[in-house]
N, C-alpha and C positions, 0 to 999 in steps of 0.2 A: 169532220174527222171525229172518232168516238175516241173518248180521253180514256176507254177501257184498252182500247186496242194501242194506244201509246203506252198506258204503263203496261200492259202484256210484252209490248216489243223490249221496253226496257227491263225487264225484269229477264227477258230470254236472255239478251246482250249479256245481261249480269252475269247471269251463269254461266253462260258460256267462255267467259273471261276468267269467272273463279275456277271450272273445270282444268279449265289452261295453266294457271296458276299455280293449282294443286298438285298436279303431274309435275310440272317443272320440280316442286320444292320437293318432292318426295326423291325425284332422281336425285335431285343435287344432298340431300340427307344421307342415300343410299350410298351414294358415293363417297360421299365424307367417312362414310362409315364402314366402307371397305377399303380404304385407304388408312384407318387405324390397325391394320396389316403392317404398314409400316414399319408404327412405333412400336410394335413387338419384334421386329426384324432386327430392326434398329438396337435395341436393348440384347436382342440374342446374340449379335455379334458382336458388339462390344465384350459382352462377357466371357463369349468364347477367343476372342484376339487377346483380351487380358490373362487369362487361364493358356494360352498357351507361351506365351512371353513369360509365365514365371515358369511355366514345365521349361522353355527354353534356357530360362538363368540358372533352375536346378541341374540341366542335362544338357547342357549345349552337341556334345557330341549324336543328340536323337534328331537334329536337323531338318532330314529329309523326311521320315516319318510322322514327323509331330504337324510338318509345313503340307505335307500332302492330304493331309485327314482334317485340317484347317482350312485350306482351300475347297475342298470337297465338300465340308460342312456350311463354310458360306456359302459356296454355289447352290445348295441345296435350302439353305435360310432365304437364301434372295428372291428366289421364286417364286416361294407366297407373297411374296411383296411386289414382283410383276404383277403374278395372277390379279391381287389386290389392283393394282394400278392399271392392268386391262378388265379388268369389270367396272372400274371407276370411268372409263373412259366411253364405255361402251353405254351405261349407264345418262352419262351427260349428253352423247353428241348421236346416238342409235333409239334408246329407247326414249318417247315420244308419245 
């Protein structure tokens, strides 16, 4: 057996290990990083639930307007933060 064609074999192995490796970390990077979607999610609704809780204490009688354009505004916050969390997902368990 030629000891050139054993370190050729191991050298292939090699790489072919690191190629594997690298694809992996990059998904799981991408994904980490479409998931700091989140933390701006997170922070927009907080500031918006807080801001209308004090419109609520100045104007209790605006109730159902102030509660309808608040739920609307989250429903509409949250979904970057799906999207975020279905590209993370798709990213770890699809892309390969």
């Amino acid at each position: 057996m030629n000891i050139f064609l054993v370190i050729h074999d191991l050298v292939n192995q090699a790489n072919d290990v690191n190629v594997n490796i690298s694809n992996h970390v990059g998904a799981y990077i991408g994904a980490g990083m479409a998931m700091t979607a989140a933390a701006g999610v997170g922070a927009g609704q907080g500031l918006s639930s807080g801001l209308c809780a004090v419109a609520l204490s100045r104007n209790p009688e605006l109730l159902p307007k102030i509660q309808l354009f608040w739920i609307v505004g989250s429903a509409i916050a949250e979904s970057s933060a799906i999207y975020g969390l279905i590209i993370a997902f798709i990213l770890i368990f699809v892309a390969r």
